[in-house]
PDB file of N, CA, C and O in Angstrom:
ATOM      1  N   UNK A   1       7.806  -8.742  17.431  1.00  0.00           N
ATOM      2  CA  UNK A   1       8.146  -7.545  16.687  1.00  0.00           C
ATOM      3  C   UNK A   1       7.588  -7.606  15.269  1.00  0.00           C
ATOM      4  O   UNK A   1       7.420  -6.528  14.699  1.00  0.00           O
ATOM      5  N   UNK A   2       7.240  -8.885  14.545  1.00  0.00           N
ATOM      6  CA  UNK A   2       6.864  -8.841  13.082  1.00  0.00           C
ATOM      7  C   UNK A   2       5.593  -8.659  13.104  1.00  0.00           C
ATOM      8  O   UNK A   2       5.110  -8.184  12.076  1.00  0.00           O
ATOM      9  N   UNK A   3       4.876  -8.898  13.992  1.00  0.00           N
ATOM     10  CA  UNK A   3       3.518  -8.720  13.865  1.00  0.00           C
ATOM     11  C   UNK A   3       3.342  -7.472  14.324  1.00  0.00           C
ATOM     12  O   UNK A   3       2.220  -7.094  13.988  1.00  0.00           O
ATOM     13  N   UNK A   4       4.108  -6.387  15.132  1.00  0.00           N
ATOM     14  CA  UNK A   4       4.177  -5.216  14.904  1.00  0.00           C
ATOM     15  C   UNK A   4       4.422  -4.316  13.712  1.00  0.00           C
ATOM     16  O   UNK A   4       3.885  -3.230  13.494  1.00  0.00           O
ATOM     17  N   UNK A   5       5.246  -4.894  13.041  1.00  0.00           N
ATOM     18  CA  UNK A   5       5.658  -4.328  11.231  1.00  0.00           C
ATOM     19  C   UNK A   5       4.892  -4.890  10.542  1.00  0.00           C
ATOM     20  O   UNK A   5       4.824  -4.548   9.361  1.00  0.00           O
ATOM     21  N   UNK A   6       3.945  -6.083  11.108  1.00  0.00           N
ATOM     22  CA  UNK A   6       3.052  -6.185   9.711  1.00  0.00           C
ATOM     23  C   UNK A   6       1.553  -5.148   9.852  1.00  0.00           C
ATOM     24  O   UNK A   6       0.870  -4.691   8.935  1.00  0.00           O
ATOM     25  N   UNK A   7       1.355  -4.985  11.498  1.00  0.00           N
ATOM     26  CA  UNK A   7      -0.236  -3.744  11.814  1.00  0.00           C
ATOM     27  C   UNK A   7       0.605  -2.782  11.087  1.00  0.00           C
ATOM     28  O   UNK A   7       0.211  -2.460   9.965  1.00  0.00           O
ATOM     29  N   UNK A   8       1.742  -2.244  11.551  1.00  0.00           N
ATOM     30  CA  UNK A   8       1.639  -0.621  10.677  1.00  0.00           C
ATOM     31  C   UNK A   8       1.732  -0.854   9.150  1.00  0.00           C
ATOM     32  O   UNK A   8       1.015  -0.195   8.397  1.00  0.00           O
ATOM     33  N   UNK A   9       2.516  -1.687   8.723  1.00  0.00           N
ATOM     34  CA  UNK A   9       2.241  -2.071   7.240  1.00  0.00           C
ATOM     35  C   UNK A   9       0.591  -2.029   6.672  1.00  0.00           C
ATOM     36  O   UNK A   9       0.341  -1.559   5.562  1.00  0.00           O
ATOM     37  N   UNK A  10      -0.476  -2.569   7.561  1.00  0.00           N
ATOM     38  CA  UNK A  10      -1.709  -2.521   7.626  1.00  0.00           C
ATOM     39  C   UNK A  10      -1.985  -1.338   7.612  1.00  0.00           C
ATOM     40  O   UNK A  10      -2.294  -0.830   6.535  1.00  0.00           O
ATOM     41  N   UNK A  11      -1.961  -0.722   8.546  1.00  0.00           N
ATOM     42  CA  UNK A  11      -2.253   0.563   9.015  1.00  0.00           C
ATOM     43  C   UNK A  11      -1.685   1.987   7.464  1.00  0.00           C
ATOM     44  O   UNK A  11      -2.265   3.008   7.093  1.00  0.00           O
ATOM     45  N   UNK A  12      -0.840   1.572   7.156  1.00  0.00           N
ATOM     46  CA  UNK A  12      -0.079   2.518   6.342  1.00  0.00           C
ATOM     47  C   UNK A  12      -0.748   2.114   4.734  1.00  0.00           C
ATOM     48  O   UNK A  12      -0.862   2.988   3.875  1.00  0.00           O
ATOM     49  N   UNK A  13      -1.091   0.908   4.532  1.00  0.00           N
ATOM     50  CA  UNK A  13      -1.570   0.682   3.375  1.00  0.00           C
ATOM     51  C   UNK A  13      -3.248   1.654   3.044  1.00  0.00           C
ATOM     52  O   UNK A  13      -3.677   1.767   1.896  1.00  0.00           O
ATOM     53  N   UNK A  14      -3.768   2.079   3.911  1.00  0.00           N
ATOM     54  CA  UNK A  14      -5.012   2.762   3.902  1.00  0.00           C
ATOM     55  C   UNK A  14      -4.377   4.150   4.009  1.00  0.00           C
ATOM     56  O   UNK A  14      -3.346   4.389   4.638  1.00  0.00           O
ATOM     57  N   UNK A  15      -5.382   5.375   3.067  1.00  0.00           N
ATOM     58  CA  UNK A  15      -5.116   6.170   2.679  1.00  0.00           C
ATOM     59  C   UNK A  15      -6.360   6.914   2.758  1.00  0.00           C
ATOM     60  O   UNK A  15      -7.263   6.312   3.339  1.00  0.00           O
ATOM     61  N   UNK A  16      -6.705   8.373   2.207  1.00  0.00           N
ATOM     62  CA  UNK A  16      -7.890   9.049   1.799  1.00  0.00           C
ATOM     63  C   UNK A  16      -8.439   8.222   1.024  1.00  0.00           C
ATOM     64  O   UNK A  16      -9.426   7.557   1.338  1.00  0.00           O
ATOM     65  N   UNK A  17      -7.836   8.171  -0.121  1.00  0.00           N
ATOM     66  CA  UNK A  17      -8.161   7.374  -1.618  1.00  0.00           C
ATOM     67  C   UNK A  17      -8.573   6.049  -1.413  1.00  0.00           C
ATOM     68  O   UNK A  17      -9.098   5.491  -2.376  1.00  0.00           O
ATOM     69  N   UNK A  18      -8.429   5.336  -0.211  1.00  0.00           N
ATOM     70  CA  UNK A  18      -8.637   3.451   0.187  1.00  0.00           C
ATOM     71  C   UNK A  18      -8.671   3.585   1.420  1.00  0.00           C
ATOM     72  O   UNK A  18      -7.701   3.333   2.135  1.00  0.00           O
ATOM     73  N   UNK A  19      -9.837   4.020   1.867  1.00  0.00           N
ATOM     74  CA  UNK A  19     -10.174   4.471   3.203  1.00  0.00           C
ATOM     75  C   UNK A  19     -11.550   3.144   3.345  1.00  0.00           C
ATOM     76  O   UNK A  19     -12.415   3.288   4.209  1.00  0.00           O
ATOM     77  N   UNK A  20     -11.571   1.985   2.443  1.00  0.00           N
ATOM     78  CA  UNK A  20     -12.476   0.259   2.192  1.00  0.00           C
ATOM     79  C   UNK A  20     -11.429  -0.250   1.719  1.00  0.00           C
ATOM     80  O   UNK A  20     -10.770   0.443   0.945  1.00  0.00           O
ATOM     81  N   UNK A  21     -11.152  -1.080   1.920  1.00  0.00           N
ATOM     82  CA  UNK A  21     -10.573  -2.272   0.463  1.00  0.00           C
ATOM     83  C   UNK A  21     -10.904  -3.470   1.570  1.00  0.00           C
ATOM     84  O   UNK A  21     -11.151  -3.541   2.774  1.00  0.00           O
ATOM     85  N   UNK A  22     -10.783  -4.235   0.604  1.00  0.00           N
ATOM     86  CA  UNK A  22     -10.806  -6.168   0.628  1.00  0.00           C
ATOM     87  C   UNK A  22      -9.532  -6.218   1.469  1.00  0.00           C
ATOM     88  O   UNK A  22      -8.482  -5.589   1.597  1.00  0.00           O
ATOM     89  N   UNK A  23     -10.205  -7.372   2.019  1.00  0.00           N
ATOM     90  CA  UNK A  23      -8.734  -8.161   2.940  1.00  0.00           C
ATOM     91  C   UNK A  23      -7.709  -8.254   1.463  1.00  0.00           C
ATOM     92  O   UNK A  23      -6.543  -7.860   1.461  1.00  0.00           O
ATOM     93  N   UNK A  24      -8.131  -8.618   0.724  1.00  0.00           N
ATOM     94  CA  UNK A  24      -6.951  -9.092  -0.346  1.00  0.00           C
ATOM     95  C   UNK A  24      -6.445  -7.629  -1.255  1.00  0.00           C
ATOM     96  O   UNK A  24      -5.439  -7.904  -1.910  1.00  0.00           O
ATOM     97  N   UNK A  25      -6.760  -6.596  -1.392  1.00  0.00           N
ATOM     98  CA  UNK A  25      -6.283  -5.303  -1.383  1.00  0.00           C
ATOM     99  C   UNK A  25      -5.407  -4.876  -0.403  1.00  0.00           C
ATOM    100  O   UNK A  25      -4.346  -4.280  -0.582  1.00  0.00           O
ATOM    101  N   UNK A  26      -6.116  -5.355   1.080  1.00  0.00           N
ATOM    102  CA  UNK A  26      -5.279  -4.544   2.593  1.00  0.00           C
ATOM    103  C   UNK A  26      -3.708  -5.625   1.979  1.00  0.00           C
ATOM    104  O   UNK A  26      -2.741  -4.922   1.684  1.00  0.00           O
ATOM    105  N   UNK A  27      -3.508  -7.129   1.818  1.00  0.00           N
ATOM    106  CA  UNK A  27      -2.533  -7.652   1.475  1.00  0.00           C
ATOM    107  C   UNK A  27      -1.667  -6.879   0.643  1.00  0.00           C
ATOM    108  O   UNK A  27      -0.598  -6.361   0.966  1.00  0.00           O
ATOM    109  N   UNK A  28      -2.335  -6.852  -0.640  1.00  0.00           N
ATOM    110  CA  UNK A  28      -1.186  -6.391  -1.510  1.00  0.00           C
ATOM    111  C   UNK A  28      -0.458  -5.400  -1.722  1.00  0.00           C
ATOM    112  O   UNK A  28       0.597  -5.221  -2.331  1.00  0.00           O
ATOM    113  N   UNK A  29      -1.792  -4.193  -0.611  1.00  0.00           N
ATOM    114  CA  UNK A  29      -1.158  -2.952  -1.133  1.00  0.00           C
ATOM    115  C   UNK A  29       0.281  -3.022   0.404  1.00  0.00           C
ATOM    116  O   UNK A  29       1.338  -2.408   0.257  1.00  0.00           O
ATOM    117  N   UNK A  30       0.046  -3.689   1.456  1.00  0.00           N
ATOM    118  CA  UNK A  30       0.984  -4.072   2.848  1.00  0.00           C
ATOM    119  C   UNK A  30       1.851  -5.197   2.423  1.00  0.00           C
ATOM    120  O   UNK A  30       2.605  -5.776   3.205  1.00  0.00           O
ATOM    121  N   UNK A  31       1.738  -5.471   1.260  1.00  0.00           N
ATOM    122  CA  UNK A  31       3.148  -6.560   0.797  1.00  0.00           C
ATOM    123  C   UNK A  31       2.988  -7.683   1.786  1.00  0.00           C
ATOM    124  O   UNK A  31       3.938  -8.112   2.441  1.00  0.00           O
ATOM    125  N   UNK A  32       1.853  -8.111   1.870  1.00  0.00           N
ATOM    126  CA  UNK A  32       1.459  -9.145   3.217  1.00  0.00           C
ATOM    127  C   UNK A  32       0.712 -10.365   2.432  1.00  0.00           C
ATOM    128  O   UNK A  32      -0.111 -10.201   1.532  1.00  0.00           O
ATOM    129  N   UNK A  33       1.100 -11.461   2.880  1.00  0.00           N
ATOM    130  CA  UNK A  33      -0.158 -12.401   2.328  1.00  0.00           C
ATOM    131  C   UNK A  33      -1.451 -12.391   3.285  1.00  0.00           C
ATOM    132  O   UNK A  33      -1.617 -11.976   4.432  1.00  0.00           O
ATOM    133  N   UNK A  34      -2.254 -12.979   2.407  1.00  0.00           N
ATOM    134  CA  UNK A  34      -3.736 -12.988   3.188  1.00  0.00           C
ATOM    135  C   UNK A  34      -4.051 -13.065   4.464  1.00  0.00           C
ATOM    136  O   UNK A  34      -4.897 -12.472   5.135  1.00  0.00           O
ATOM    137  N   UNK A  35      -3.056 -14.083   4.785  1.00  0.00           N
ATOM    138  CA  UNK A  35      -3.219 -14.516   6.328  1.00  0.00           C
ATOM    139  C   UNK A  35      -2.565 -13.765   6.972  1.00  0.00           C
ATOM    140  O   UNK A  35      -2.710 -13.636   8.187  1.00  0.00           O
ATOM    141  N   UNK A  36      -1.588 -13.026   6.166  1.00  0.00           N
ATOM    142  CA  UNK A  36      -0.751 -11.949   7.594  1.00  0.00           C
ATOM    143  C   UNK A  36      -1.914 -11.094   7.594  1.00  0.00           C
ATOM    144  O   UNK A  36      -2.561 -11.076   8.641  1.00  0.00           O
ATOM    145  N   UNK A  37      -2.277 -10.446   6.717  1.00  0.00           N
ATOM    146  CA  UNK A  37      -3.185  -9.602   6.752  1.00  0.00           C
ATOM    147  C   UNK A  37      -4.346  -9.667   7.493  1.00  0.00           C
ATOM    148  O   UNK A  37      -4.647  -8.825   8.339  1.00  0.00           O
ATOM    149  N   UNK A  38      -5.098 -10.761   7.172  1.00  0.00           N
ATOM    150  CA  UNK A  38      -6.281 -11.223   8.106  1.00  0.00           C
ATOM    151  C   UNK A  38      -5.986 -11.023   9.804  1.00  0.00           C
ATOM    152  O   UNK A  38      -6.720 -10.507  10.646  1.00  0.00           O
ATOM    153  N   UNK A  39      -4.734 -11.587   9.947  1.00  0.00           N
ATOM    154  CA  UNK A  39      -4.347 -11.569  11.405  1.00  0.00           C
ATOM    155  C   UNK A  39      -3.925 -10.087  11.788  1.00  0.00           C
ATOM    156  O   UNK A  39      -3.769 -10.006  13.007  1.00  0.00           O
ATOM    157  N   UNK A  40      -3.740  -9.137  11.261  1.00  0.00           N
ATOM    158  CA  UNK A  40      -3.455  -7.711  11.299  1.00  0.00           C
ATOM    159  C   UNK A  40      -4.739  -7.465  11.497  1.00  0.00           C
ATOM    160  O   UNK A  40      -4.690  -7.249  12.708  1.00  0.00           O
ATOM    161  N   UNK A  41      -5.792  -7.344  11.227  1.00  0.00           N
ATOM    162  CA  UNK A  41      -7.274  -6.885  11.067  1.00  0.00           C
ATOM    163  C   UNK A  41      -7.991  -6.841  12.120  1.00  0.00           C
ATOM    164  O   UNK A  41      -8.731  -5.956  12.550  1.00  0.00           O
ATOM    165  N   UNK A  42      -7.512  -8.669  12.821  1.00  0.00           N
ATOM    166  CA  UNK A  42      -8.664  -8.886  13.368  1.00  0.00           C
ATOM    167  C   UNK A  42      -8.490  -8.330  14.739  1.00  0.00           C
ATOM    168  O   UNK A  42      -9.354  -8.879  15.423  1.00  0.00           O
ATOM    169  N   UNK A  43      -7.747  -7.452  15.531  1.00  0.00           N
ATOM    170  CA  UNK A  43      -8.049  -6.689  16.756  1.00  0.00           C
ATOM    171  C   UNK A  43      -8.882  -5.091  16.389  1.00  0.00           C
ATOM    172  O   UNK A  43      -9.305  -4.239  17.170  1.00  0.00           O
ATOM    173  N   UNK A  44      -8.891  -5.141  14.845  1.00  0.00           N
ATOM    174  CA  UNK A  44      -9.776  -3.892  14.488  1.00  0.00           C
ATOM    175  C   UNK A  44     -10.853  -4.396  14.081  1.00  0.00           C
ATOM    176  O   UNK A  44     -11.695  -3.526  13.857  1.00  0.00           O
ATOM    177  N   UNK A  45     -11.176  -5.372  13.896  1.00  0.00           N
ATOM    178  CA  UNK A  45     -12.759  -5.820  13.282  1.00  0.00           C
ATOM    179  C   UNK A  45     -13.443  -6.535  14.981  1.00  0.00           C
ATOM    180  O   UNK A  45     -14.559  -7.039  15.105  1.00  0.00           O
ATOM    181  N   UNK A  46     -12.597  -6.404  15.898  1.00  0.00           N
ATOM    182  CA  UNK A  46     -12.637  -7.471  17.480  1.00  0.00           C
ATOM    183  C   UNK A  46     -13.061  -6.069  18.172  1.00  0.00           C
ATOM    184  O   UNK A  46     -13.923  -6.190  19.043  1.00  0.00           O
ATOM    185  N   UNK A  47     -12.635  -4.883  17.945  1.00  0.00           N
ATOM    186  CA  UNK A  47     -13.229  -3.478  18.481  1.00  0.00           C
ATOM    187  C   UNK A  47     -14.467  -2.948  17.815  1.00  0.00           C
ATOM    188  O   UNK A  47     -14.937  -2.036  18.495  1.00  0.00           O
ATOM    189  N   UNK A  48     -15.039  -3.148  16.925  1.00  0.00           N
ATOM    190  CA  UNK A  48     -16.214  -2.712  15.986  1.00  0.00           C
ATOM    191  C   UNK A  48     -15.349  -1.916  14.918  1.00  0.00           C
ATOM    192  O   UNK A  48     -16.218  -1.380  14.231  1.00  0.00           O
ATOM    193  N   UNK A  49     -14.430  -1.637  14.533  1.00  0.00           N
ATOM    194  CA  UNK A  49     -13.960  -0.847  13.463  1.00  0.00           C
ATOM    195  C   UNK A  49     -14.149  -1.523  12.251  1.00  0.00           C
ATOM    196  O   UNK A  49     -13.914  -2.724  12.389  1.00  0.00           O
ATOM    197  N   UNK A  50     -14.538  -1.161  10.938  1.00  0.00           N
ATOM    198  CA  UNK A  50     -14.820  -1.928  10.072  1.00  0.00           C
ATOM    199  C   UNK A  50     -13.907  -2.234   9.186  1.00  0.00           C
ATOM    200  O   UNK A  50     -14.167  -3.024   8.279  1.00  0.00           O
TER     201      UNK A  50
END
């Protein structure tokens, strides 16, 4: 279940306005450390999404 609240945390941190950021942007603005974050990512960077 946490790694479900941490993708939409992912997911919700991107906006019009931050439609790019850095792994370490996707963190801070998802209240996530790096590595949660990284691990949130990587089934969207594992599909071609950038």
């Amino acid at each position: 279940m946490q790694s479900l609240e941490h993708g939409l945390a992912v997911i919700r941190a991107f906006g019009t306005d931050r439609a790019r950021m850095t792994l370490s942007e996707v963190a801070r603005e998802a209240a996530l450390s790096r590595a949660s974050a990284r691990r949130s990512c990587i089934p969207w960077w594992s599909s071609g999404m950038p």
